[in-house]
LUMDOTOR-776470 format. One line per 3 residues: their letters; for each residue x, y, z of N, C-alpha, C. Coordinates in nm, 3 decimals, m for minus. Layout:
% residues N
a = X:Y:Z:X:Y:Z:X:Y:Z  ...
% end
This chain:
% residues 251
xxx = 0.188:m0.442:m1.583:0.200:m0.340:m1.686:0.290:m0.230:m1.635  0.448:m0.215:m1.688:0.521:m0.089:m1.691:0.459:0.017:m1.780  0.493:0.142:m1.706:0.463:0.272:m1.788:0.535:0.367:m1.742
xxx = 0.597:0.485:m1.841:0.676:0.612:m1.799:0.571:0.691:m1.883  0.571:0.809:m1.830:0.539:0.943:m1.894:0.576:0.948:m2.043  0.439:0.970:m2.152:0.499:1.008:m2.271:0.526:0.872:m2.356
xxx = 0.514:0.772:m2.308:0.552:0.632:m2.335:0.422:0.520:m2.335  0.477:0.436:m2.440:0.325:0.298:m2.458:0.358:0.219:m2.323  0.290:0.179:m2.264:0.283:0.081:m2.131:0.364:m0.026:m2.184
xxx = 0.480:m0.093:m2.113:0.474:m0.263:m2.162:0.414:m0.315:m2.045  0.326:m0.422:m2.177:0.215:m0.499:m2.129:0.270:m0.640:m2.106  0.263:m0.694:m2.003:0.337:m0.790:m1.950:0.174:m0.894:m1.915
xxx = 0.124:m0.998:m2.024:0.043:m1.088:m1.971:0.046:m1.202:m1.892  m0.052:m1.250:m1.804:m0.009:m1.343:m1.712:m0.128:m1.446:m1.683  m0.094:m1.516:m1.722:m0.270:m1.667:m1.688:m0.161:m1.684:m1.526
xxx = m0.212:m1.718:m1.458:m0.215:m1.756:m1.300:m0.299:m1.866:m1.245  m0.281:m1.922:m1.129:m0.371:m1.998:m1.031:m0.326:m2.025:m0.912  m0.447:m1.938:m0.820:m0.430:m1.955:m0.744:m0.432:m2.078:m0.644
xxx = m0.337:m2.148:m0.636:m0.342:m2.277:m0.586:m0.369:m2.286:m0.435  m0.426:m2.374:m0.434:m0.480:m2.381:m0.241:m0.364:m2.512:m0.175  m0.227:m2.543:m0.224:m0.111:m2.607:m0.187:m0.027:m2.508:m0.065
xxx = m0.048:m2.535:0.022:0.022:m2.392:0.110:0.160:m2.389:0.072  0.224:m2.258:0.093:0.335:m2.198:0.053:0.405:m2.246:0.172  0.538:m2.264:0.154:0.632:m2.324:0.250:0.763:m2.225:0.281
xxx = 0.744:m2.106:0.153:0.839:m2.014:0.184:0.816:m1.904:0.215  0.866:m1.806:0.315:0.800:m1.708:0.353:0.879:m1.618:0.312  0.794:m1.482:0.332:0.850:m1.367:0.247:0.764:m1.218:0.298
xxx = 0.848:m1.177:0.370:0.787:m1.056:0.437:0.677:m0.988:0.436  0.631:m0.947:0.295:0.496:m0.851:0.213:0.395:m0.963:0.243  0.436:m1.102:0.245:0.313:m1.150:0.306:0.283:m1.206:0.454
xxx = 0.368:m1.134:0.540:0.374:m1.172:0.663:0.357:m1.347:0.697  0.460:m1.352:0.673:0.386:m1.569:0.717:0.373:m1.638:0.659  0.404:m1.753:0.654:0.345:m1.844:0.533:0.192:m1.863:0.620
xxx = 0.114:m1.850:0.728:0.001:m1.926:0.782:m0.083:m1.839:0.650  m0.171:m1.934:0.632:m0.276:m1.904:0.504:m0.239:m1.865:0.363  m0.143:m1.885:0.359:m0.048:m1.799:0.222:m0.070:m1.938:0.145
xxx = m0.049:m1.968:m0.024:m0.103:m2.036:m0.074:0.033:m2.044:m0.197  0.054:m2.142:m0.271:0.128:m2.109:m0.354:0.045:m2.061:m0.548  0.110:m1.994:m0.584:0.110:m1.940:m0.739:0.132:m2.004:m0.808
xxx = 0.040:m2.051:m0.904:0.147:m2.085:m0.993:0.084:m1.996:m1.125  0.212:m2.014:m1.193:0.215:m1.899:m1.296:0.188:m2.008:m1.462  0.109:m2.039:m1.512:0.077:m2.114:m1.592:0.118:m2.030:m1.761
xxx = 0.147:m1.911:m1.787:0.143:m1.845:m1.925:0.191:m1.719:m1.870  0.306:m1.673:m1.957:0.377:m1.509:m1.896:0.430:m1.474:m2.063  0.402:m1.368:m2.135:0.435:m1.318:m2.243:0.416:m1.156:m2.287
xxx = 0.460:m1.073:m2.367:0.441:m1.000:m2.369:0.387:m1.014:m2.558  0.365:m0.868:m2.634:0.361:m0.852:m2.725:0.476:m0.806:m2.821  0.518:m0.909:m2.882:0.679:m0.903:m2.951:0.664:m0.771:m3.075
xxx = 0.789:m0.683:m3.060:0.792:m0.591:m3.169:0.703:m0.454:m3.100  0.661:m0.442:m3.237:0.547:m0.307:m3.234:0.464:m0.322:m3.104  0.414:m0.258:m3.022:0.304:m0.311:m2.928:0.156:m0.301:m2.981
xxx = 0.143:m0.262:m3.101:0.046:m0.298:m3.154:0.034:m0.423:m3.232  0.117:m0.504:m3.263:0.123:m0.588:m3.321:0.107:m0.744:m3.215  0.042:m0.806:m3.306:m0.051:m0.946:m3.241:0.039:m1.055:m3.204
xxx = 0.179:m1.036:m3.236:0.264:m1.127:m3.202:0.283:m1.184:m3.056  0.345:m1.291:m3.073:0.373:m1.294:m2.855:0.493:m1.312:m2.859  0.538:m1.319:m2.744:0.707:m1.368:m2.725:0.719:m1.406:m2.570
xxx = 0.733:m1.512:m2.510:0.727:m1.565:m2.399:0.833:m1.497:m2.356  0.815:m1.482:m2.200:0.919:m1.415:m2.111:0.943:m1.534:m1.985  1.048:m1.530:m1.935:1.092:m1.587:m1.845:1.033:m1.570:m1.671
xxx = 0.950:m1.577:m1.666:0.932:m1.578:m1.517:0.929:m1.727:m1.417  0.917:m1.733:m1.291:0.971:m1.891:m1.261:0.803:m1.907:m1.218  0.798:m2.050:m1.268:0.648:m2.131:m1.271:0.577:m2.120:m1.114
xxx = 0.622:m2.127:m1.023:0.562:m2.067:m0.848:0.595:m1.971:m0.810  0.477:m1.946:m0.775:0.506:m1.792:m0.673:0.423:m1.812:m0.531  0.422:m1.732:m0.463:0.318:m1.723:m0.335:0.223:m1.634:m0.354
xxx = 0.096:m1.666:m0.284:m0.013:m1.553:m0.275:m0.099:m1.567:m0.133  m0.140:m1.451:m0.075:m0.199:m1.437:0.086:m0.343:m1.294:0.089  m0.416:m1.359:0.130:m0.538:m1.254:0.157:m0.450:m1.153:0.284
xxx = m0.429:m1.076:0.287:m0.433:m1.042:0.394:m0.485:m0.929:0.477  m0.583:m0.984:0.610:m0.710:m0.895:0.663:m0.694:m0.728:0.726  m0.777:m0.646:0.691:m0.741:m0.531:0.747:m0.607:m0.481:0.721
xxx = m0.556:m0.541:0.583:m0.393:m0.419:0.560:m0.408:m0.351:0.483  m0.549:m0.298:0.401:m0.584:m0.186:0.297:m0.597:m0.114:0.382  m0.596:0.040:0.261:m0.697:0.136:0.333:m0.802:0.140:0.348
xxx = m0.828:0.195:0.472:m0.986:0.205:0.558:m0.949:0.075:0.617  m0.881:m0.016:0.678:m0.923:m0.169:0.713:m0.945:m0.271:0.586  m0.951:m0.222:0.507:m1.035:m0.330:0.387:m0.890:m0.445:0.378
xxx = m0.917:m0.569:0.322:m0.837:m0.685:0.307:m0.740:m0.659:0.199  m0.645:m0.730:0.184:m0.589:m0.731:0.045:m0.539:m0.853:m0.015  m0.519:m0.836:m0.135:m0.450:m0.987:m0.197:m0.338:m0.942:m0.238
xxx = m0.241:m1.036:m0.153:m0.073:m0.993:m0.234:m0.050:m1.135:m0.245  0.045:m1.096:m0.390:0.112:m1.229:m0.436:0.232:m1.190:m0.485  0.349:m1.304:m0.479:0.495:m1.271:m0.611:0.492:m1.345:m0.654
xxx = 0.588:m1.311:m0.777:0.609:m1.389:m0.869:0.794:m1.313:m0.925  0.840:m1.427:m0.935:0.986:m1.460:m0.981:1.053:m1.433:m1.077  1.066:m1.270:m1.141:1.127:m1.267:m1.310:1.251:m1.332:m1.346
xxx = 1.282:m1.393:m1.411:1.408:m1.467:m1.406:1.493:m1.369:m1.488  1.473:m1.304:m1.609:1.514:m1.223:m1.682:1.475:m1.078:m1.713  1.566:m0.961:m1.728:1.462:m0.849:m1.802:1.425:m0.848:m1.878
xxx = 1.312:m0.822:m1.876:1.230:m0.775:m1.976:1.209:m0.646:m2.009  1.237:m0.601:m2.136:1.256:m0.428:m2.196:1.231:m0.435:m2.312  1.149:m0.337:m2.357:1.074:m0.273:m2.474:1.138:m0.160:m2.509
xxx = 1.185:m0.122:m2.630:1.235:0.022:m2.663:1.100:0.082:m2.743  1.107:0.227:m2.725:0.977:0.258:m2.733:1.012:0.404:m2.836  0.956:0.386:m2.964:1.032:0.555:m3.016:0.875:0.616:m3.043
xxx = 0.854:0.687:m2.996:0.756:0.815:m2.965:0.762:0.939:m3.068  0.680:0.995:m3.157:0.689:1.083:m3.259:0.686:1.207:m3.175  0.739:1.290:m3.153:0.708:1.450:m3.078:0.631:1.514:m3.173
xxx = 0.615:1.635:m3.111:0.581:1.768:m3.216:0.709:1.795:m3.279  0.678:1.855:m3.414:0.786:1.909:m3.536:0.808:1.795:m3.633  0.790:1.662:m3.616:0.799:1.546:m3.680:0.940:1.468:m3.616
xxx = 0.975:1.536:m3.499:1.128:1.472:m3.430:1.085:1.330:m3.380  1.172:1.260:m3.334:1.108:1.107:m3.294:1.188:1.080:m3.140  1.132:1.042:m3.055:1.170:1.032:m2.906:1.209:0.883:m2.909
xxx = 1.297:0.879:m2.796:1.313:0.719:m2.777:1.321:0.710:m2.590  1.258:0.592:m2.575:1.295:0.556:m2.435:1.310:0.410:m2.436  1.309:0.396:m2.297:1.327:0.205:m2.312:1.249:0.181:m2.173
xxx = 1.113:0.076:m2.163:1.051:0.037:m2.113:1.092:m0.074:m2.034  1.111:m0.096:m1.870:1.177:m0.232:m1.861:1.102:m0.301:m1.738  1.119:m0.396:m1.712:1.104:m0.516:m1.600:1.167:m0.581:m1.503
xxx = 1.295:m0.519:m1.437:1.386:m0.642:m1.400:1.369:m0.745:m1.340  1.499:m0.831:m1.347:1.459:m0.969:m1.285:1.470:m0.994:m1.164  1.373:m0.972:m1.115:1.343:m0.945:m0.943:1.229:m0.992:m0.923
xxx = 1.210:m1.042:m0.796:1.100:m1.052:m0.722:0.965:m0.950:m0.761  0.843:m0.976:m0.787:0.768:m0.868:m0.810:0.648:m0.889:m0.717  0.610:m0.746:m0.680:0.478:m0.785:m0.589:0.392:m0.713:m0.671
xxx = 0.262:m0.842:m0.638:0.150:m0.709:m0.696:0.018:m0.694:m0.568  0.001:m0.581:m0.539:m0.137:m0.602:m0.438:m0.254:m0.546:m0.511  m0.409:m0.620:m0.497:m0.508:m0.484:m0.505:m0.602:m0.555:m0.374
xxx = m0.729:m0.500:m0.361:m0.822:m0.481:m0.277:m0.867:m0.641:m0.305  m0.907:m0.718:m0.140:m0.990:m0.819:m0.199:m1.150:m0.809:m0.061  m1.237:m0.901:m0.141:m1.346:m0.857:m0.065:m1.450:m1.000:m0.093
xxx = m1.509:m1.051:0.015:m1.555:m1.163:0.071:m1.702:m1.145:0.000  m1.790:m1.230:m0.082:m1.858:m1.158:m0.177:m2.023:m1.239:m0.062  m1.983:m1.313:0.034:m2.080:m1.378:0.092:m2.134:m1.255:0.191
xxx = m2.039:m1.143:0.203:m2.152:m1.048:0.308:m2.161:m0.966:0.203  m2.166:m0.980:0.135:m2.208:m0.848:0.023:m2.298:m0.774:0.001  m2.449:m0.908:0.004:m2.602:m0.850:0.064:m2.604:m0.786:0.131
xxx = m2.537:m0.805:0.288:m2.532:m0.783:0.411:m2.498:m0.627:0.417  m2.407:m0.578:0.323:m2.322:m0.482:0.334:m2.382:m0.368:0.226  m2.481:m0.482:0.146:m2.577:m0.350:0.082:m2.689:m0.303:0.146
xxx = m2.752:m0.426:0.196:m2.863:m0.338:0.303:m2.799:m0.234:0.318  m2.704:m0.225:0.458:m2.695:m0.166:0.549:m2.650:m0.017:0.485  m2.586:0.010:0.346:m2.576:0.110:0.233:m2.687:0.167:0.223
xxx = m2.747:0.062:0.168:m2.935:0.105:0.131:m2.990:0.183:0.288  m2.977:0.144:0.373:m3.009:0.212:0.497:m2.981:0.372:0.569  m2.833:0.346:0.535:m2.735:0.496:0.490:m2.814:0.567:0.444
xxx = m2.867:0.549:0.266:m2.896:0.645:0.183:m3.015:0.684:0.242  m3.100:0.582:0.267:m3.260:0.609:0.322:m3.237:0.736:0.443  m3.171:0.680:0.533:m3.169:0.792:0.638:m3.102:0.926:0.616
xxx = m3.029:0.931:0.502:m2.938:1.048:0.478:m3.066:1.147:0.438  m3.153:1.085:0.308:m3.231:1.151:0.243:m3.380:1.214:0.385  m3.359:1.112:0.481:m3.474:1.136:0.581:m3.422:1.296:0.654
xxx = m3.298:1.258:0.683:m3.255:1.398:0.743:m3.222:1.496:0.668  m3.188:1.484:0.560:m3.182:1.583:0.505:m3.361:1.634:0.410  m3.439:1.573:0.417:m3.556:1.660:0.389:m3.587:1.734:0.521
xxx = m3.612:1.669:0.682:m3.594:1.710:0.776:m3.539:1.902:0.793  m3.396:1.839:0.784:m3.333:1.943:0.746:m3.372:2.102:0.651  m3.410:2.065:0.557:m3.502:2.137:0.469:m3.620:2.200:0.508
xxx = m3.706:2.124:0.575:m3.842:2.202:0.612:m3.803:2.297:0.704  m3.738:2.246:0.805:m3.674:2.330:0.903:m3.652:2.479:0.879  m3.502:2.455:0.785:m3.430:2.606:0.686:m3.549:2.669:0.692
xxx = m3.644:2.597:0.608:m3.758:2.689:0.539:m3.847:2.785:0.667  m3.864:2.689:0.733:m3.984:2.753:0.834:m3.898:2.845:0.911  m3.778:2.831:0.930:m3.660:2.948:0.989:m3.686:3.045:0.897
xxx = m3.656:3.049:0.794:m3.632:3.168:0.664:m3.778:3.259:0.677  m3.886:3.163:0.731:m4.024:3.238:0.747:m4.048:3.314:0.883  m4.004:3.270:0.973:m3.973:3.332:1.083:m3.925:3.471:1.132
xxx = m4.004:3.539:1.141:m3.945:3.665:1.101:m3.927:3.732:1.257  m3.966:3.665:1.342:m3.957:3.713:1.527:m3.757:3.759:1.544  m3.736:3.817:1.562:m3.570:3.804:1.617:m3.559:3.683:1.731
xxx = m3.636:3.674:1.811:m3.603:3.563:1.871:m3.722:3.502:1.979  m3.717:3.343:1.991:m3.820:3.312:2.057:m3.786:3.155:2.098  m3.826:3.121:2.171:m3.783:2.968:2.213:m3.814:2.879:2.109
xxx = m3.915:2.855:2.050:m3.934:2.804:1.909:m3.847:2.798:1.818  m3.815:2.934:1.797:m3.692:2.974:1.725:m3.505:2.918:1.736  m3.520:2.923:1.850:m3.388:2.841:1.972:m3.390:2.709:1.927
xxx = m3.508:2.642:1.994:m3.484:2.520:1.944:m3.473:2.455:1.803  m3.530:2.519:1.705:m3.527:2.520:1.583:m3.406:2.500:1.523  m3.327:2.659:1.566:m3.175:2.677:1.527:m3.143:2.492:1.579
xxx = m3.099:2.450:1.744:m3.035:2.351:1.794:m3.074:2.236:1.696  m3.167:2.207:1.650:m3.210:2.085:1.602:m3.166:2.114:1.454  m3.121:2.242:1.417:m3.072:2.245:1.235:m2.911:2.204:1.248
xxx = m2.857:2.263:1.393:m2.731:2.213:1.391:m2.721:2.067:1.392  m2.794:2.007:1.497:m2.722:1.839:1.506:m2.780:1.773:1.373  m2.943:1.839:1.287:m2.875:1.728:1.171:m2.783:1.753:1.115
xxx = m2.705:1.887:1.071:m2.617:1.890:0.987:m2.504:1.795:1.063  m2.466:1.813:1.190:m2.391:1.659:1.210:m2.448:1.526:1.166  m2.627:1.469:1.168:m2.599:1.341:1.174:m2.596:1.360:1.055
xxx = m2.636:1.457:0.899:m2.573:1.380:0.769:m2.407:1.398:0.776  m2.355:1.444:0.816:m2.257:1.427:0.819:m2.182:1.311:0.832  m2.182:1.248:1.010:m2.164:1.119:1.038:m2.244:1.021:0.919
xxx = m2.360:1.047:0.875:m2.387:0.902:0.808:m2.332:0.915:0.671  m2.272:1.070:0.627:m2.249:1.052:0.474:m2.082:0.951:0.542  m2.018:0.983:0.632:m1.896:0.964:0.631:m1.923:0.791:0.687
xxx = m2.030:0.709:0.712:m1.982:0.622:0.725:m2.031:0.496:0.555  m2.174:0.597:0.533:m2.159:0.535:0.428:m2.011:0.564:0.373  m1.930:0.651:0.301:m1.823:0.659:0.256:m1.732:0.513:0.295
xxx = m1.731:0.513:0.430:m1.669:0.397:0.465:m1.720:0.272:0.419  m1.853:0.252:0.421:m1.884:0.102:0.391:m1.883:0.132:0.213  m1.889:0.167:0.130:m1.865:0.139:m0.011:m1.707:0.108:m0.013
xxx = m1.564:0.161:0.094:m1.479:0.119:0.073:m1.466:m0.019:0.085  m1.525:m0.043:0.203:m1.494:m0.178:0.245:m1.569:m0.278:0.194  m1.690:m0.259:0.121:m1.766:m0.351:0.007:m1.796:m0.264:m0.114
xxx = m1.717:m0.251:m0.221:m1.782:m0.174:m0.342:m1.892:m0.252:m0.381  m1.945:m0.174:m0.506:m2.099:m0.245:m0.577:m2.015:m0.315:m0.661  m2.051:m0.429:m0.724:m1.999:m0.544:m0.775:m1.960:m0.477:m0.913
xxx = m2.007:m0.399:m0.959:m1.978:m0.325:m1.078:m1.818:m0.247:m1.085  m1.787:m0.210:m0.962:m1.652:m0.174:m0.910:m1.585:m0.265:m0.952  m1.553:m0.446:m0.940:m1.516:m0.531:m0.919:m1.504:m0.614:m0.961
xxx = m1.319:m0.689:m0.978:m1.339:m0.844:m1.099:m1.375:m0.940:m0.989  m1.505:m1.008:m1.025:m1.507:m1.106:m0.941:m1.481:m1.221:m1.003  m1.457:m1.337:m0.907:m1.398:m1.487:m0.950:m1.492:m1.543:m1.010
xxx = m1.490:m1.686:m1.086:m1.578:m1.748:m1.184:m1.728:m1.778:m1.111  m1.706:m1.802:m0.951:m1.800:m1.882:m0.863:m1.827:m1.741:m0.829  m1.816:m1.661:m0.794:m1.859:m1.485:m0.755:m1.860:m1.502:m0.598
xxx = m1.806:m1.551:m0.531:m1.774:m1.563:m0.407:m1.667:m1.442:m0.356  m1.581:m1.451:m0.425:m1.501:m1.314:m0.428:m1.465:m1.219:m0.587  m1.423:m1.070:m0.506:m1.412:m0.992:m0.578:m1.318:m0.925:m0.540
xxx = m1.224:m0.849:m0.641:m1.092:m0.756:m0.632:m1.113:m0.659:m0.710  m1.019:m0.534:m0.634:m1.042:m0.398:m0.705:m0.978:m0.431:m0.854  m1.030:m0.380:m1.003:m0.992:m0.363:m1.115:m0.875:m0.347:m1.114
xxx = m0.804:m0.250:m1.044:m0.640:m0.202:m1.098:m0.594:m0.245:m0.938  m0.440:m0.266:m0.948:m0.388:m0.307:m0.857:m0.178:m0.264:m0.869  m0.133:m0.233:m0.768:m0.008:m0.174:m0.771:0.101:m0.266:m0.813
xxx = 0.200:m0.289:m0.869:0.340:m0.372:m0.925:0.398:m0.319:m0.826  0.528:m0.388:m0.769:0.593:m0.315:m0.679:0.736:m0.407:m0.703  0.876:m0.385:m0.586:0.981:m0.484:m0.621:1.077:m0.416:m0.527
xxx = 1.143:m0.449:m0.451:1.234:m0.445:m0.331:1.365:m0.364:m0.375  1.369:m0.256:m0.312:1.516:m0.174:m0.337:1.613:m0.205:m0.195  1.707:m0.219:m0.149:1.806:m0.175:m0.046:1.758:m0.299:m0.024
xxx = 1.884:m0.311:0.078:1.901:m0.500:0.206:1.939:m0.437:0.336  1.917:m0.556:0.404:1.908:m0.499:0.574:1.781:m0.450:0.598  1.818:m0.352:0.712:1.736:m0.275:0.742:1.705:m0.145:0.664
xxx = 1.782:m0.124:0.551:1.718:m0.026:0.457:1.664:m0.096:0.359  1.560:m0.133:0.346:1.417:m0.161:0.247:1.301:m0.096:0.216  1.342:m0.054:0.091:1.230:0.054:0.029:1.114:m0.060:m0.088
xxx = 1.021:m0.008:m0.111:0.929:m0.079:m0.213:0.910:0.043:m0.302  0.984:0.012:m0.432:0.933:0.076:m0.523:0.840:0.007:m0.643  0.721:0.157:m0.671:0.607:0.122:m0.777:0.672:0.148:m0.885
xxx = 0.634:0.035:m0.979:0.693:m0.012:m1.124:0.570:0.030:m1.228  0.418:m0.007:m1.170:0.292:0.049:m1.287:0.198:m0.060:m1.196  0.128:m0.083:m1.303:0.028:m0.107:m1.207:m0.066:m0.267:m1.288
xxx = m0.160:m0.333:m1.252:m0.203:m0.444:m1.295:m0.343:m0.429:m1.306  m0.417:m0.532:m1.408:m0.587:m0.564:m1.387:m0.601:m0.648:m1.432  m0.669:m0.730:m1.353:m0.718:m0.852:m1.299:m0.817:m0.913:m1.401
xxx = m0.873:m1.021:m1.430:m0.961:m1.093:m1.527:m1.001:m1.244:m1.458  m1.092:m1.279:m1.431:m1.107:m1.416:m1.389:m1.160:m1.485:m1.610  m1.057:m1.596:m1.605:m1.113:m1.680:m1.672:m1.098:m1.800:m1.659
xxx = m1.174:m1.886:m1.765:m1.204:m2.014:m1.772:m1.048:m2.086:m1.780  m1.043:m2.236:m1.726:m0.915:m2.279:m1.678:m0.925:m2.366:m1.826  m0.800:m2.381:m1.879:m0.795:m2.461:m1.971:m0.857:m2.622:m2.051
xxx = m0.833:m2.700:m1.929:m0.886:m2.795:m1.913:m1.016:m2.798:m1.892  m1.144:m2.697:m1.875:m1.255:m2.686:m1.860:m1.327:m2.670:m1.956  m1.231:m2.596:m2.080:m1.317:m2.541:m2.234:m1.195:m2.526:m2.318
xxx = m1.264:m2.595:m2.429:m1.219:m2.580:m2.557:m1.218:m2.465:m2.614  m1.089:m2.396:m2.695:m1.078:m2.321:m2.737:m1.022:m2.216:m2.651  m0.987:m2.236:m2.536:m0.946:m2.134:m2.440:m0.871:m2.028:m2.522
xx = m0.881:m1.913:m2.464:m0.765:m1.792:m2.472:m0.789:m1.719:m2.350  m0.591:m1.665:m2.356:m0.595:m1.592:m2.186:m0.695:m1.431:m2.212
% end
């Protein structure tokens, strides 16, 4: 999905499969062909005309692409799924936009025919339990120290001595919990990155895995050693039923 400021998104649809045929061509963003898999691109169309309108109009993209998990290259450590895919042609939408005063705007929405990457978050759905305990554990102890914490304040606030060893130690022990919620809010923080709640998440038909909802478009500027990646908009993900499995399919 392209988008500019002020402008309707073009919506660029895509049925996919991820094929488990290993990829034989390599291509930098996925470091390697080892584990990389090939794409194939089964249905690519957009919505012809109006973008409200129900029409389709097939677009040219080439039938394989590559796709690769690859471990610890998100942020925080978390995995990712990158794949390309091959535009053979541009694709562009002109887009006329009503302003204020009743004036009418125009832009033009496009695609070129380039290589496209898309990445989002992927995540192994077999430790998932594993990774909620240990959440559930987080929260339990956060809430332990921080009531802790609380009685403490209080019986300080009642304390009315200026000072007394009781008092001393009191203060020392209000400081380090405010470190350990600290440390545990910041690692829970970390483990919801690295396993969201499934509600975060499109997972696959078998629920073995799951990927973040939205995910980045991207596409190669400069050659040589000057190579930039520029963001084009962004993607979301859908697991459905494969054709041959059910009647009546739609993407």
């Amino acid at each position: 999905m392209m988008e500019q400021q002020d402008q309707k998104p073009l919506l660029i649809h895509l049925v996919v499969d991820f094929g488990a045929e290993p990829l034989k061509e390599n291509d930098s963003l996925l470091h390697g062909v080892r584990d990389a898999g090939v794409l194939h691109i089964k249905e690519s169309w957009i919505a012809a005309g109006s973008m409200t309108e129900g029409r389709q109009q097939d677009v040219n993209i080439r039938p394989r692409g590559g796709w690769k998990v690859l471990q610890g290259q998100g942020p925080k450590g978390i995995d990712v799924l990158r794949f390309f895919l091959d535009v053979e042609e541009e694709i562009r939408h002109h887009n006329n936009n009503k302003e204020e005063g009743g004036g009418t705007g125009q832009g033009s929405l496009f695609c070129p025919a380039e290589r496209m990457y898309v990445t989002c978050g992927y995540f192994c759905m077999g430790k998932h339990r594993e990774a909620e305990e240990r959440k559930d554990e987080l929260r339990n102890q956060i809430d332990r120290l921080v009531v802790e914490h609380d009685n403490l304040a209080r019986k300080d606030r009642l304390d009315e001595r200026l000072l007394s060893w009781t008092k001393l130690k009191r203060g020392k022990r209000l400081l380090d919990l405010n470190l350990e919620i600290k440390h545990a809010h910041e690692e829970l923080q970390a483990a919801r990155a690295r396993d969201p709640e499934k509600a975060l998440l499109r997972l696959s038909r078998k629920g073995d895995a799951g990927v973040t909802k939205e995910g980045q478009i991207c596409h190669k500027i400069g050659y040589g050693l000057s190579v930039d990646y520029h963001v084009l908009g962004k993607m979301e993900m859908a697991s459905i039923v494969k054709r041959d499995e059910m009647d009546g399919y739609h993407p």
